[in-house]
C-alpha positions as CSV (number, residue, x, y, z in Angstrom):
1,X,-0.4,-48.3,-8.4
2,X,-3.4,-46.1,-7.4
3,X,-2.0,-45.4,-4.1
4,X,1.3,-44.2,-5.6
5,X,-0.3,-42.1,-7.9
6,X,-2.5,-40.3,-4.8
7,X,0.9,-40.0,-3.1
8,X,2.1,-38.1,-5.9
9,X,-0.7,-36.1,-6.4
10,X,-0.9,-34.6,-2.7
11,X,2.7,-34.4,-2.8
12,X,2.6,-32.3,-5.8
13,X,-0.9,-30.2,-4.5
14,X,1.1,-29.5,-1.3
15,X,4.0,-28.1,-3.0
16,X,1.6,-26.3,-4.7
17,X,0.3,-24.7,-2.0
18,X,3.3,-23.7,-0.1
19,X,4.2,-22.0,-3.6
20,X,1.5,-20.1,-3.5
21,X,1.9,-19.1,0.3
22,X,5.2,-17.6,-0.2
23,X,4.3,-15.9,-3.0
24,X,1.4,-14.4,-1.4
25,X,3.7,-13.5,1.5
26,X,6.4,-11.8,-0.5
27,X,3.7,-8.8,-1.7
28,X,4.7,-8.7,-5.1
29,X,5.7,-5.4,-4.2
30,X,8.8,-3.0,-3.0
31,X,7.6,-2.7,0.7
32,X,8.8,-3.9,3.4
33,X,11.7,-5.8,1.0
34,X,15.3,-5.0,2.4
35,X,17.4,-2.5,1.6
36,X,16.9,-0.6,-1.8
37,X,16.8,3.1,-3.2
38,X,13.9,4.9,-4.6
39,X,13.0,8.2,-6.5
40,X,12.3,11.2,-4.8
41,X,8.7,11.0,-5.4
42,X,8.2,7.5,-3.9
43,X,10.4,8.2,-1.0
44,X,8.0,11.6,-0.7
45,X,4.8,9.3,-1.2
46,X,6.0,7.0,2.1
47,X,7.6,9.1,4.3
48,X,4.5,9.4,6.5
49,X,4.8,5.3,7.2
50,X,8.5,5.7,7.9
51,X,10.5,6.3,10.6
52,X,12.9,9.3,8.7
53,X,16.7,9.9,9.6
54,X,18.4,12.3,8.2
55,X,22.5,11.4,8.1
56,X,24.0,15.3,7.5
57,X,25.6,17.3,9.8
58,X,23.8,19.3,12.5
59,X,25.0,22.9,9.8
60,X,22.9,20.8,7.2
61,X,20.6,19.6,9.2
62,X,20.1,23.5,10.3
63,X,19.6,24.6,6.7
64,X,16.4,22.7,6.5
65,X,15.0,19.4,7.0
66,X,12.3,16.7,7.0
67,X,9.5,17.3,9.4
68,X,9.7,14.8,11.9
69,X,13.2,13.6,10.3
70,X,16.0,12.1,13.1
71,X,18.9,13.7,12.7
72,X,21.8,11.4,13.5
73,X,25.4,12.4,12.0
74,X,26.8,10.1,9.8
75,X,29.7,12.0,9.4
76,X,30.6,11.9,13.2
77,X,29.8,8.7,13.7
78,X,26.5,9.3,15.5
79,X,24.6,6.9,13.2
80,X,27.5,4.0,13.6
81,X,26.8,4.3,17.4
82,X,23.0,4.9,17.8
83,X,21.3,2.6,15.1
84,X,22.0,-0.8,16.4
85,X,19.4,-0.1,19.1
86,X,17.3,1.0,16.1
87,X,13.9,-1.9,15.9
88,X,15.2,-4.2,13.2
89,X,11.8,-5.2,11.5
90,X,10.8,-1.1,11.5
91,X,10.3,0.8,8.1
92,X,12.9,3.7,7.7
93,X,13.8,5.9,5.2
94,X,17.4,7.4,5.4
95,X,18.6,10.7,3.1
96,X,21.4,13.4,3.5
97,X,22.7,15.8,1.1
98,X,23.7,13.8,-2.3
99,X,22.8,10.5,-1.4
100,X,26.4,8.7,-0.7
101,X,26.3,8.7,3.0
102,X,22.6,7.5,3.4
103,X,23.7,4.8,0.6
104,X,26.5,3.9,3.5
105,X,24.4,4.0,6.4
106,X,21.4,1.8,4.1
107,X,24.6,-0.5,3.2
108,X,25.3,-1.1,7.4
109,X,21.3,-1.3,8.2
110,X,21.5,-4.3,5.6
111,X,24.3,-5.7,7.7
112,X,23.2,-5.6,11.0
113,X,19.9,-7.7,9.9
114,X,17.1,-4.0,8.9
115,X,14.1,-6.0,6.9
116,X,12.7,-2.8,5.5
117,X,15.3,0.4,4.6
118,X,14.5,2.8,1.7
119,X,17.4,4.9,0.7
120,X,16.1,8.1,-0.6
121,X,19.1,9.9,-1.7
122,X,19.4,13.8,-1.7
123,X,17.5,16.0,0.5
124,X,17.1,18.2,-1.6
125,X,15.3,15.9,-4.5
126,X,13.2,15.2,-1.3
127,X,12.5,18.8,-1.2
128,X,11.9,19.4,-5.1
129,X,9.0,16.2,-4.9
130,X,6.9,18.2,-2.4
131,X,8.6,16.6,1.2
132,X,7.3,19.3,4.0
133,X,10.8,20.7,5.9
134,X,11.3,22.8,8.6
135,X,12.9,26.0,8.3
């Protein structure tokens, strides 16, 4: 009986432990967790650990953008063709000018496997938080 019950106890002591392995793993926090959408001001607060694209048209894009944003045109299927040679387990942040084709091109990162994908929305929310832009 004593044996059964040390069985039980490192059975239950490792299960323990591998609880408290993932949850240490899983950060607790929004980093580096899929695909999701954030306020302006987070986005703003990140963007330096990112790797930015902007999804407007080159006219859009011309009106202002990001610094250091890539531009790659949603619209004209640009994105579609040039992200799934994009670095899967890299930390982006997408935007354009409303926030319904960066929601699309976050929605087809999620599909094709992107761990870490923050959809920012609206450009010019981006702008309004204090994001630096280029002319």
């Amino acid at each position: 009986m004593k044996h059964k019950f040390i069985r039980i106890t490192k059975s239950l002591l490792h299960l323990l432990v591998a609880l408290i392995v993932v949850a240490g793993c899983s950060g607790g926090g929004a980093e580096g967790v899929g695909v999701r959408e954030v306020g302006a001001a987070e986005a703003v607060s990140v963007l330096s650990s990112r790797i930015v694209i902007d999804v407007r048209s080159p006219a859009e894009v011309a009106e202002g953008a990001v610094v250091g944003a890539t531009p790659l045109d949603f619209n004209a299927g640009e994105f579609q063709e040039k992200i799934g040679d994009y670095d899967r387990n890299a930390a982006y942040l997408l935007y354009c000018r409303s926030g319904s084709r960066s929601g699309q091109a976050a929605a087809i990162m999620k599909d094709l496997g992107f761990t870490d994908v923050i959809d920012a929305g609206a450009f010019t929310d981006l702008v309004a938080a204090g994001a630096s832009t280029t002319p």
